[in-house]
N, C-alpha and C positions, 0 to 999 in steps of 0.2 A: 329550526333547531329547538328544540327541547333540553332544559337542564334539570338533572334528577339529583338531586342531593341525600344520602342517606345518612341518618342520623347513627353515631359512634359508639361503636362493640367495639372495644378491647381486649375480647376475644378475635375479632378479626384485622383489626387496624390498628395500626402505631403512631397514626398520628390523627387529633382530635380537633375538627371543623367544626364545631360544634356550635362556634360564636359566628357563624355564617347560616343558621338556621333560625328559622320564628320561634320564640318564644312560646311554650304550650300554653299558658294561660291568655288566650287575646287580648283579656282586660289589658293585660302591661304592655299590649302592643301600641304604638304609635299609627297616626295614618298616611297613607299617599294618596294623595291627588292631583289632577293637570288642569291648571287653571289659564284662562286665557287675560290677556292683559292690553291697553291698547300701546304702539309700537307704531307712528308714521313711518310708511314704508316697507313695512312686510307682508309679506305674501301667505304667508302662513301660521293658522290657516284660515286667518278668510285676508280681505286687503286691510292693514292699516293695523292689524291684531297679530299678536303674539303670544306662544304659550310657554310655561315654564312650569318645569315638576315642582309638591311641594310636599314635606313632612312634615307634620303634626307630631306635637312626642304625646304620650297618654296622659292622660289628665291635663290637656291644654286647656289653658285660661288666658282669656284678654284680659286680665286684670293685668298679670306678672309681666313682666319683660323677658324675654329667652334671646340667648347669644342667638346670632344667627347666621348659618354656614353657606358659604358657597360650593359648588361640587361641580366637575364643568366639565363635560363629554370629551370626545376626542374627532380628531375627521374622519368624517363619515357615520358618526353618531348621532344624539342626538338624546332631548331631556330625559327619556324615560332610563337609558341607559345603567344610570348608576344605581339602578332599581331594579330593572328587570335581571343585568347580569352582574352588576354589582352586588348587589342583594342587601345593599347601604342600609336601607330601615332594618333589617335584623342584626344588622353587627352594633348599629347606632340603640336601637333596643336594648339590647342583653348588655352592653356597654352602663346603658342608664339602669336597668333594674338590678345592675352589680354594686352601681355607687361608683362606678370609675368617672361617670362624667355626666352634670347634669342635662336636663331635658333642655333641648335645645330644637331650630327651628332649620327646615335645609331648605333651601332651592337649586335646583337643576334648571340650567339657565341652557339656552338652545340658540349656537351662533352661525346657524343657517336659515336660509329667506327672511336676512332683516333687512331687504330691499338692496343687496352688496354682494359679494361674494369674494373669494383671495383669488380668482381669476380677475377682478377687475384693479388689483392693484399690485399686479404682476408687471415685472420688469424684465429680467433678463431671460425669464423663462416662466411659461404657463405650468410644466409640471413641476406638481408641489410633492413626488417623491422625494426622499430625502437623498438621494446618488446626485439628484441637480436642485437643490433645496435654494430656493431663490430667498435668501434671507430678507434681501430689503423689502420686497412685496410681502412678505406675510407678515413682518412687524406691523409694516401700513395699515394692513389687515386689521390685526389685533387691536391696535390702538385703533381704530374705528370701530370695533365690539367693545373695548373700553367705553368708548362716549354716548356710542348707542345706550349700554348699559346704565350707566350714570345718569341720561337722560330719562330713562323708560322705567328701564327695571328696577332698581332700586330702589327710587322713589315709588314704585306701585306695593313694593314688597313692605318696607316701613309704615306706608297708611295702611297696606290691608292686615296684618299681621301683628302679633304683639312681638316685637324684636326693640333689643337696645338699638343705640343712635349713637354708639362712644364705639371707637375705631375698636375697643376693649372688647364689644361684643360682637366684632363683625372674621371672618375667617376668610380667607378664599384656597381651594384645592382644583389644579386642572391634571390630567392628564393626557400623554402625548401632543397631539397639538392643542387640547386645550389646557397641558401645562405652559406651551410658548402663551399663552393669554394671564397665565397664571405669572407670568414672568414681566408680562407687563403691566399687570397690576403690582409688583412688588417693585416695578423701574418708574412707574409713573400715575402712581395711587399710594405713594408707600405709606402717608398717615390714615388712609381712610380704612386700613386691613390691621389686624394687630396678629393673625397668623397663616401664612402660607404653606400651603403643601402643593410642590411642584414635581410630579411623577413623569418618568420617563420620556421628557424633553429634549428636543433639538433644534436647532443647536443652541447652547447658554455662552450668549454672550453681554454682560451686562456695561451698560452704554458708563463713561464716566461721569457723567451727569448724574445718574443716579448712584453712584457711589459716595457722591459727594454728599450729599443728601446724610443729615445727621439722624435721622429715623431708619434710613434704612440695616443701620447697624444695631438698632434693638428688635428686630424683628423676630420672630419665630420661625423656623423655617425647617421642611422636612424635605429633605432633597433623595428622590429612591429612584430604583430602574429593578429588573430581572439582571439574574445572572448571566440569562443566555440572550439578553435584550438590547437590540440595535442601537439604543438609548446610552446602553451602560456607559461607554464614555465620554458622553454629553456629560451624564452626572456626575460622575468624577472629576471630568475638569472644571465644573460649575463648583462644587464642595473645595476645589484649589484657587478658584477663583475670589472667591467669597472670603475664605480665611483671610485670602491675601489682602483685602479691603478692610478686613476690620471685623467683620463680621463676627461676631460671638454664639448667636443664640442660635447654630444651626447644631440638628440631629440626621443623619444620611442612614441611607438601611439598602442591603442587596439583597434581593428575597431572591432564594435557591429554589422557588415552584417553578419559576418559568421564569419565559421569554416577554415580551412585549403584550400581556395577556391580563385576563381581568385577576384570575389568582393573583397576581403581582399587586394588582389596583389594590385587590379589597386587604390586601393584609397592609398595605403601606397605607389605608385610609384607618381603619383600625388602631394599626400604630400613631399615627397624627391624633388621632382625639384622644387617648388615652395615653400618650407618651412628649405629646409637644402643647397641642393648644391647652387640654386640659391635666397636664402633668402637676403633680403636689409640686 
């Protein structure tokens, strides 16, 4: 599949995509690259190695310290994702060359062949469509790409990059199933994130343990789904669930493009940098 994006006449269109396109000048682009890392245990792609997307904002320097973002595929994805159909470094671009949000550092983290799978912590059922959504095997799941992560990733991420180290500079965003990861990083990571964007997840149920949890009520949180998106009432009971807890710092958004689809992602990722994590 090929995606063709055309740049906005107002003579022919009403409505302006324009912050979803590269930047004319390159100079102010930032860059992508897929870097491998080591990971005991995974398969891909060689044994023991693991790879994760990365962005660079323009004029990066290891002197400075850059916040630095999480962005987390969905099932059946995979790192490149929020790059290739996200089109994440042009919105994050045109974002920083506006002044809405400074330069900052992503990783596209990739939570398949890390030597596991959500078929091997499957309980009452192996299919992980959401008509028989086996809740308790894919938290197990999650929470086992939590620790992976913790173990591997992060730590690779912090020595090889210039990123802060204070929960202040650190974000995490997943969508679809890797919003449920994004949901347990906010139930069971909640000091080590200072903002969450959790897109079109199912189901949100958060554990009362983590409610209890006196950080998890200063958190940032962007909670979205599609209009016409199978999600949409996960998110709405998640956005009543949250209030009901205490919760404050949460902003929710229903994007009218679509359904369960990347237009959805990229304008509720959009919103998140320039409306939640980094809002005046």
């Amino acid at each position: 599949m090929s995606i063709v994006q055309v740049p906005f006449d107002k003579k022919f269109q009403n409505i302006d995509n324009t912050w979803q396109l590269p930047l004319e000048n390159s100079k102010q682009r930032g860059h992508v690259r897929f870097y491998n890392y080591t990971s005991p245990g995974s398969t891909y792609p060689t044994k023991n190695v693991h790879v994760a997307g990365v962005y660079l904002p323009p004029g990066y320097n290891k002197a400075h310290q850059y916040p630095v973002l999480y962005f987390h595929h969905g099932r059946g994805g995979n790192h490149a994702d929020w790059f290739n159909q996200g089109r994440l470094h042009n919105i994050v671009d045109r974002l920083i060359d506006s002044g809405e949000m400074p330069p900052v550092v992503i990783i596209t983290p990739n939570l398949y062949n890390l030597g596991f799978a959500p078929e091997d912590f499957a309980t009452n059922s192996t299919d992980y469509h959401y008509t028989t959504y086996d809740q308790i095997g894919i938290y197990a799941f999650d929470a086992a790409v939590r620790e992976n992560y913790f173990k591997y990733l992060m730590p690779w991420v912090e020595k090889t990059f210039a990123v802060g180290t204070l929960p202040a500079n650190r974000s995490f965003v997943g969508l679809s199933m890797g919003g449920g990861l994004a949901t347990e990083m906010l139930y069971n990571a909640t000091d080590y994130f200072d903002a969450y964007g959790i897109f079109s997840q199912v189901p949100f149920v958060p554990p009362v343990a983590a409610l209890s949890v006196p950080a998890f009520k200063t958190k940032k949180l962007l909670l979205g789904a599609g209009l016409y998106d199978f999600a949409l009432p996960s998110t709405l009971n998640a956005e009543s669930l949250l209030a009901q807890a205490g919760v404050k710092n949460i902003m929710s958004h229903i994007s009218i493009c679509g359904g369960h689809s990347w237009c959805v992602w990229q304008e509720l990722a959009r919103i998140f940098l320039k409306d939640v994590k980094f809002a005046n």
